[in-house]
C-alpha positions as CSV (number, residue, x, y, z in Angstrom):
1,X,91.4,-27.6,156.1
2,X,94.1,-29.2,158.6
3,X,94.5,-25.6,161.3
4,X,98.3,-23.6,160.8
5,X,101.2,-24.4,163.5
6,X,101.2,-21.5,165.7
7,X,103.6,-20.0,168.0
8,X,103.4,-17.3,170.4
9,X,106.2,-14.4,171.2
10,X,106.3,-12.1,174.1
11,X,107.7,-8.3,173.0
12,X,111.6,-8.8,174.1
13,X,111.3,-12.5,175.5
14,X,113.7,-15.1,174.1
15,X,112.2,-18.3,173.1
16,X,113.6,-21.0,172.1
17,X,112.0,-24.5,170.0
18,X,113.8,-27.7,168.9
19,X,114.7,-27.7,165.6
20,X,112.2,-30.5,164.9
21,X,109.7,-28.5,166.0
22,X,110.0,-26.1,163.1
23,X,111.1,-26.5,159.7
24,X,114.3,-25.0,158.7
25,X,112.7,-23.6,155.7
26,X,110.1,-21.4,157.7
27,X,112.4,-19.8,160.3
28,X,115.0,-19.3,157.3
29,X,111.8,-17.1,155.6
30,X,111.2,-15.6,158.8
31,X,114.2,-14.6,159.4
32,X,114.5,-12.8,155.5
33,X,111.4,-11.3,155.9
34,X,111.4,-10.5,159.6
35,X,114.5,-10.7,161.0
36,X,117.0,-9.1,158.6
37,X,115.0,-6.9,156.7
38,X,112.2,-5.6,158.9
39,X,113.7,-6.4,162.2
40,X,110.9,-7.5,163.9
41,X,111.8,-10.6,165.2
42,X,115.7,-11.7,166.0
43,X,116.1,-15.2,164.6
44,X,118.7,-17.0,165.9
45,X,119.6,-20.3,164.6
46,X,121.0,-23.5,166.5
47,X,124.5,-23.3,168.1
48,X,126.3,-23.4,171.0
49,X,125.1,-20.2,172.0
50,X,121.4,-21.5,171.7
51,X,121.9,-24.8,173.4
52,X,121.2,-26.0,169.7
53,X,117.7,-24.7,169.3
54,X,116.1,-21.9,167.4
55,X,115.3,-19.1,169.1
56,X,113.2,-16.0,168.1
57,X,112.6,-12.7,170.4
58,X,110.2,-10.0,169.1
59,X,111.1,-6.9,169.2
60,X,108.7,-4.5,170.0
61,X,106.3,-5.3,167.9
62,X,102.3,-6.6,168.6
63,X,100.1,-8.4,165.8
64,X,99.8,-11.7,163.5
65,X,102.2,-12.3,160.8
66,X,101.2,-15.6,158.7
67,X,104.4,-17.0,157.5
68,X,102.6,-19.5,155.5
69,X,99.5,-20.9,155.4
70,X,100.7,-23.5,157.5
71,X,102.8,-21.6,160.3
72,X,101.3,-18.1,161.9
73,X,103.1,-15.9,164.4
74,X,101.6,-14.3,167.2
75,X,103.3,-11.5,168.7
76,X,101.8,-10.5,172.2
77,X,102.3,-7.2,173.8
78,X,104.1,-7.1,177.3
79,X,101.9,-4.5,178.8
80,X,98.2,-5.8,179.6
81,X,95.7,-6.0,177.3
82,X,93.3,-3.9,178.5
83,X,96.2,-1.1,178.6
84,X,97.4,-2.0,175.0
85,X,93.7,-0.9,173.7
86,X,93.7,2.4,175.9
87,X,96.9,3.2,174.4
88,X,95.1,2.2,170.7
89,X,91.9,4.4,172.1
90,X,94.3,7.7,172.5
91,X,96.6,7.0,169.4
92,X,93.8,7.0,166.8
93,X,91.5,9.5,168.4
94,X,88.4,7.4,169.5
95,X,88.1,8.3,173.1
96,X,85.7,10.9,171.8
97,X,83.4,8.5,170.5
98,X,83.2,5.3,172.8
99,X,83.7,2.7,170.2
100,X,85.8,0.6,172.9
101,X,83.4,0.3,175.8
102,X,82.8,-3.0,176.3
103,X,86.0,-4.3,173.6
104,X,88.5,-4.2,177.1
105,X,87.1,-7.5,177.8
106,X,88.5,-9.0,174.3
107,X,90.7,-12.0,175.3
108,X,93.2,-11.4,172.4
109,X,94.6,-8.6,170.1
110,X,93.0,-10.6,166.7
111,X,89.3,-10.8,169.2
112,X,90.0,-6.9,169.5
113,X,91.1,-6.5,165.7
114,X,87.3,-8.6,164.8
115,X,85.4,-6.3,166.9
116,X,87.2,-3.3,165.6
117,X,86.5,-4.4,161.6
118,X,83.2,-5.6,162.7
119,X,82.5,-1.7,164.0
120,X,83.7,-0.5,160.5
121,X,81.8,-2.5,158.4
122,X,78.6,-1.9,160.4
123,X,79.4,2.1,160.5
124,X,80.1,1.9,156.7
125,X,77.0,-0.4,156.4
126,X,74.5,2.2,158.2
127,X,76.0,5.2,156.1
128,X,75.2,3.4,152.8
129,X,71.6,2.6,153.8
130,X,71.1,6.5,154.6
131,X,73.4,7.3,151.3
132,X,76.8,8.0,151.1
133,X,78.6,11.3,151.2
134,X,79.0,13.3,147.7
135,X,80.5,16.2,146.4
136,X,80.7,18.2,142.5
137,X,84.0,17.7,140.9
138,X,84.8,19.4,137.9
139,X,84.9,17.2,135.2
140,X,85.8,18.2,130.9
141,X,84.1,15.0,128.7
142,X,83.4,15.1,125.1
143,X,79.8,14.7,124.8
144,X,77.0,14.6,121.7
145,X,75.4,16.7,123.8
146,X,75.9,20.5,126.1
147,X,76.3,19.8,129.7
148,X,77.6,22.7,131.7
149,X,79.6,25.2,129.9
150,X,80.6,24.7,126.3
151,X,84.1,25.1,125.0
152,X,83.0,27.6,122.0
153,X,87.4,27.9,121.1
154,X,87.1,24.1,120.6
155,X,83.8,24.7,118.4
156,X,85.0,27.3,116.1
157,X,88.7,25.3,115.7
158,X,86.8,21.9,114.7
159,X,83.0,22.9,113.8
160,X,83.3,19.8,112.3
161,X,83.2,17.5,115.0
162,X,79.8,16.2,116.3
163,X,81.3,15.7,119.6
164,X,81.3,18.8,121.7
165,X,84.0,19.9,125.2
166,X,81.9,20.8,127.8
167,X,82.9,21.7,130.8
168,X,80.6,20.4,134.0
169,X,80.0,19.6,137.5
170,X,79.3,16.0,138.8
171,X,77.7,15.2,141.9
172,X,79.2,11.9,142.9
173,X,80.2,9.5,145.5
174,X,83.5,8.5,144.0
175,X,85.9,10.7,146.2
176,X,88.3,10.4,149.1
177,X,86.3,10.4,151.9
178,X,84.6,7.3,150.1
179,X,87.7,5.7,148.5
180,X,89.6,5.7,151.5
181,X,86.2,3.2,153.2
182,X,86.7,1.3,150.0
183,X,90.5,0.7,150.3
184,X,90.5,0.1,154.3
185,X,87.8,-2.4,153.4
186,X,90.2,-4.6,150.6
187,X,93.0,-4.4,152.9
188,X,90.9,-6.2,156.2
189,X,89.1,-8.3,153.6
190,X,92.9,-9.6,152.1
191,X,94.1,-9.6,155.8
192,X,93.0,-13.4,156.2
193,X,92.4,-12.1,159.6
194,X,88.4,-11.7,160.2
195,X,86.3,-14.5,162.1
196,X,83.7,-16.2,160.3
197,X,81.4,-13.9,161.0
198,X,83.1,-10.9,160.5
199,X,84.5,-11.4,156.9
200,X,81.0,-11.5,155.0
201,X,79.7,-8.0,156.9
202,X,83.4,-6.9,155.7
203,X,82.9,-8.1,152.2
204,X,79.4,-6.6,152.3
205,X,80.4,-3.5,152.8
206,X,83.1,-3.4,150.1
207,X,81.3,-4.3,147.6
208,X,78.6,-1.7,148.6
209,X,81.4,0.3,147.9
210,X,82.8,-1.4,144.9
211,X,80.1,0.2,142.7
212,X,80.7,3.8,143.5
213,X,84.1,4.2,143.9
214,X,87.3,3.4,142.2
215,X,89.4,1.7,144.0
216,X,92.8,2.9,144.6
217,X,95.6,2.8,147.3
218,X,95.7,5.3,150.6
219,X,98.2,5.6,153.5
220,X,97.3,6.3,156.9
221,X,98.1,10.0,156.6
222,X,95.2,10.5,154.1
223,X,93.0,9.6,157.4
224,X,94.1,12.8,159.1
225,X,93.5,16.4,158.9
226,X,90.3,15.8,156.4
227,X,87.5,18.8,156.4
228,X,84.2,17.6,158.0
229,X,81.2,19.5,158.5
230,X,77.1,18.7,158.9
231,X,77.3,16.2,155.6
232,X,79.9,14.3,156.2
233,X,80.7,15.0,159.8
234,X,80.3,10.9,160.8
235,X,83.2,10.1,158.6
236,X,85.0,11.0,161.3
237,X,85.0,8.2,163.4
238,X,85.4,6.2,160.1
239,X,88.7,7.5,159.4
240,X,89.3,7.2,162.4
241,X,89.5,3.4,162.0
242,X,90.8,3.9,159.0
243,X,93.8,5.1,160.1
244,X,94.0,2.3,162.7
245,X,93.7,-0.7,160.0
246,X,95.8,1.3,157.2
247,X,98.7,2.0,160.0
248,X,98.8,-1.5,160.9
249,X,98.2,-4.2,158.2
250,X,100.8,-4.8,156.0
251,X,99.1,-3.4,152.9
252,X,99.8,-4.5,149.1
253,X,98.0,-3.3,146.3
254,X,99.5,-6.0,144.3
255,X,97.8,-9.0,143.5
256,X,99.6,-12.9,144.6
257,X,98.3,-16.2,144.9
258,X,99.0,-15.8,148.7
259,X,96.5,-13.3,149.7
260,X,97.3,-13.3,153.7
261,X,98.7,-10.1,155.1
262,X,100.5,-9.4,158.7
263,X,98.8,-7.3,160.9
264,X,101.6,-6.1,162.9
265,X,101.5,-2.9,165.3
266,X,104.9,-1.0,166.1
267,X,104.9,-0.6,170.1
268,X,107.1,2.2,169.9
269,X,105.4,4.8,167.3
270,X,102.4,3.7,169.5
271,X,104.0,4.4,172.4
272,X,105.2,8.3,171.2
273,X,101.1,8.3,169.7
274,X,99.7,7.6,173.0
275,X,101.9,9.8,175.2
276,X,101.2,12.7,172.2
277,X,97.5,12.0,172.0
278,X,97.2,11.6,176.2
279,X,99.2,15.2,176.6
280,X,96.9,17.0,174.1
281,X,94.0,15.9,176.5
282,X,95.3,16.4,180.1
283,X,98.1,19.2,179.8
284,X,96.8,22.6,181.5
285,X,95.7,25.5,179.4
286,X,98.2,27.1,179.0
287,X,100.3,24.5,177.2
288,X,99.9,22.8,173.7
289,X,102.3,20.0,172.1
290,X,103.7,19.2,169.3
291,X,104.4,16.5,167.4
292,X,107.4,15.5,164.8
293,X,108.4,18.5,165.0
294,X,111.5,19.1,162.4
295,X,114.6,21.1,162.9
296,X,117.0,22.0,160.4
297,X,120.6,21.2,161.5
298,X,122.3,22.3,158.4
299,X,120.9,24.4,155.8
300,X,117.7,21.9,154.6
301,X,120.2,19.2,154.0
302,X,120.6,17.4,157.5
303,X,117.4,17.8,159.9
304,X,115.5,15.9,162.6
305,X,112.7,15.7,164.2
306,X,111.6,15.9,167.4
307,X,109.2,13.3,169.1
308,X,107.3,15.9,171.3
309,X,107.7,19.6,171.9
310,X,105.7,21.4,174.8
311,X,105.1,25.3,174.1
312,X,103.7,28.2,176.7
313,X,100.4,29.0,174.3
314,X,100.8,33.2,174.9
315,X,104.5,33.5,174.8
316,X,104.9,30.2,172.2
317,X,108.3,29.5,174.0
318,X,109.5,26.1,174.0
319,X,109.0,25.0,177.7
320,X,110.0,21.1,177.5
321,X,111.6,18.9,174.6
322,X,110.2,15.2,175.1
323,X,111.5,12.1,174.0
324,X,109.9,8.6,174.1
325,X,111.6,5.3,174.9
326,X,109.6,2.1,174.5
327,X,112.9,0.0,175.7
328,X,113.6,-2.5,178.1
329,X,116.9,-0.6,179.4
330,X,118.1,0.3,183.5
331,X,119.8,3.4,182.5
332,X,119.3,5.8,179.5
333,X,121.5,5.2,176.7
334,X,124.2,8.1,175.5
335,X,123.1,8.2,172.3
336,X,119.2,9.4,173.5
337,X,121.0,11.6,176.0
338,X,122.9,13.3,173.2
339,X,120.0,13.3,170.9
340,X,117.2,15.0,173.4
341,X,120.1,17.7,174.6
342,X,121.0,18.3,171.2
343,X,117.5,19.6,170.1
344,X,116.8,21.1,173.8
345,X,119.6,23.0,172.7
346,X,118.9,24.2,169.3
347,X,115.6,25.2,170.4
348,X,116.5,27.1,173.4
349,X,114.3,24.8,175.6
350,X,116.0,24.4,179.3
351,X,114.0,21.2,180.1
352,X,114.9,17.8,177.8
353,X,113.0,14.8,179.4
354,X,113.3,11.4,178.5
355,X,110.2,9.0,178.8
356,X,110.2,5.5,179.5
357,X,106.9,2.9,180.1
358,X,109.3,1.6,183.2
359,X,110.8,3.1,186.0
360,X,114.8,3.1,185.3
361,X,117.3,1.9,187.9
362,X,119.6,4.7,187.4
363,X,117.1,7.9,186.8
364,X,118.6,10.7,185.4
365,X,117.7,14.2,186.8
366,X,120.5,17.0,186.6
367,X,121.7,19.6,184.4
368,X,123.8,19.2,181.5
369,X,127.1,20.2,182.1
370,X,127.6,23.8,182.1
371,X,124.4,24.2,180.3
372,X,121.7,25.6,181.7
373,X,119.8,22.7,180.1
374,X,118.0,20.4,182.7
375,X,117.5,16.6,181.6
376,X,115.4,14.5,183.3
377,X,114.4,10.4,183.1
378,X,110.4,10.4,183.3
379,X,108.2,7.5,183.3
380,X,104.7,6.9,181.8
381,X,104.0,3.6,183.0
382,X,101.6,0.8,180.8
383,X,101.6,-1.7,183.8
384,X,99.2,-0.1,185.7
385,X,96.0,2.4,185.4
386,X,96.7,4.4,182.1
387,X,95.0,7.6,183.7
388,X,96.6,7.6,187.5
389,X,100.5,7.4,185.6
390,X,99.5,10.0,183.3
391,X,98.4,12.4,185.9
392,X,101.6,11.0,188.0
393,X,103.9,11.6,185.0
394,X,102.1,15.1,184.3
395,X,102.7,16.0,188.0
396,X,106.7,15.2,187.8
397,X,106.9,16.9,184.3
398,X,105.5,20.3,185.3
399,X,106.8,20.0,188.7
400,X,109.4,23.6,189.8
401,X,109.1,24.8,186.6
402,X,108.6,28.3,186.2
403,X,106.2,28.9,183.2
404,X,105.1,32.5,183.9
């Protein structure tokens, strides 16, 4: 099988190919499905402007998108690697459990996404040879036979009927905690994305699964805020990749003849993850955070939500109203200004801080008017060391503020 054309984007930097080089057909579908709908990639075709060429720029987004079989994408981040999957490490909770010691020395984000599946599928694989997780749900069959309770209303109504309603427990493996394995599973299997060696442990496991499960569709939110305890308490780290794969493949429960999905990771929801996730690990005791926090404007009917909100833990008063910026930009924009000062505002906070993954050449730190609120431009650089510009963007935050 003859190898797909591929070409390789850096987040926010123009490039440009002669129209030879591509066919007009592929960037018109990439453009459809990537450019005007999803707005993922700008597209823009030859003219003046272009010097005549076609010219794509991502835009802020990290993965593998097959076009066709024939043409594939790559979209590279413009942070460093290494950085990319310490931001992944904090976002999906894995820190905790050391799955990605050794995975900072993957050369490329589909390397990383292998080793990540490959983790899964062996995780998944180990649990099934030790018997996977089960739980009684009530369940009401008709049955020649009494199981559980008996339904005598349904006895004396048709004492006819051989059949009898009983009412029962079953202890099985067909539940969440299981179907979400199973689903995460289909979707990396359908990804087209696995090495050669990674597919069959992937399609192993699934069909380890296959037979005890149903199989039905989850979203990344099913992954969080699951009850564990002594039975089930590895399942943990499974959601936990879970979550990953389910946030960032392009998922379809519906069948095509094209079975290929994009694997496609949004660098500014990761951004606000990482900064959330980071915070809840490294702010002092006396603080906790927030996050998507939502705010009623007008009556239920108009509301937002707020990327980050910082509270005093014995007072729960809001101490700082955070807002991340994954942008390219030299100054802050008025519309993020207005945004960040409008919820400082209507939560009585007195410190709105934007936060950038770049220094900006016009900083912002002053207050607001004749407000008393203070906004400030912060950065949490991705360039550098992930821990030293945490602690030097934790230092600035708290810095003069009185939280007694």
């Amino acid at each position: 099988m003859k190898s797909p054309q591929i070409i390789e984007l850096t987040e926010y930097q123009p490039r440009q190919f002669p129209p030879d080089k591509i066919y007009y057909d592929i960037a018109e579908k990439l453009w459809q499905e990537y450019g005007k709908k999803g707005k993922k990639i700008q597209v823009e075709f030859p003219s003046p402007k272009t010097n005549h060429k076609l010219e794509f720029t991502s835009q802020g987004w990290v993965g593998y998108i097959p076009i066709t079989p024939e043409f594939h994408v790559i979209l590279k981040p413009k942070v460093p690697l290494h950085n990319l999957f310490g931001m992944l490490e904090y976002a999906y909770n894995l820190t905790s459990f050391r799955l990605l010691d050794g995975l900072v020395n993957c050369n490329s984000l589909q390397e990383f996404y292998n080793c990540l599946g490959n983790i899964l599928a062996e995780k998944i694989l180990d649990r099934g040879r030790k018997g996977f997780y089960r739980a009684y749900l009530p369940k009401t069959e008709n049955l020649t036979y009494i199981r559980g309770r008996l339904n005598m209303q349904q006895v004396m109504q048709k004492p006819w009927d051989v059949r009898l309603k009983c009412d029962y427990q079953e202890h099985t493996a067909n539940i969440p905690d299981n179907q979400i394995l199973a689903w995460t599973l289909f979707i990396i299997g359908r990804s087209g994305f696995c090495s050669e060696n990674v597919a069959p442990k992937v399609a192993k496991a699934f069909h380890l699964l296959q037979g005890l499960v149903n199989l039905q569709p989850f979203k990344s939110s099913d992954c969080v805020n699951r009850k564990y305890h002594r039975l089930n308490e590895d399942y943990q780290v499974l959601h936990s990749l879970c979550r990953f794969f389910l946030d960032n493949i392009g998922a379809s429960h519906q069948q095509g003849n094209y079975s290929m999905l994009p694997f496609l990771i949004d660098m500014a929801k990761l951004y606000e993850k990482f900064v959330a996730e980071w915070l809840k690990v490294h702010l002092p005791s006396n603080l906790r955070v927030r996050e998507q926090e939502k705010v009623d404007i007008i009556d239920n009917k108009i509301y937002g939500r707020i990327d980050l909100v910082i509270y005093e833990v014995k007072t729960r008063k809001v101490v700082y109203i955070l807002d991340t910026k994954y942008k390219v930009n030299t100054k802050s924009s008025p519309n993020d200004i207005h945004q960040v000062v409008a919820y400082a505002t209507y939560t009585k906070c007195q410190e709105a801080v934007l936060i950038y993954p770049q220094k900006l050449t016009n900083p912002i730190n002053g207050f607001v008017g004749d407000s008393e609120v203070r906004l400030r431009s912060l950065t949490f650089a991705l360039d550098s060391d992930l821990e030293k510009a945490g602690q030097s963007f934790l230092a600035e935050l708290i810095k003069s503020v009185d939280l007694c």
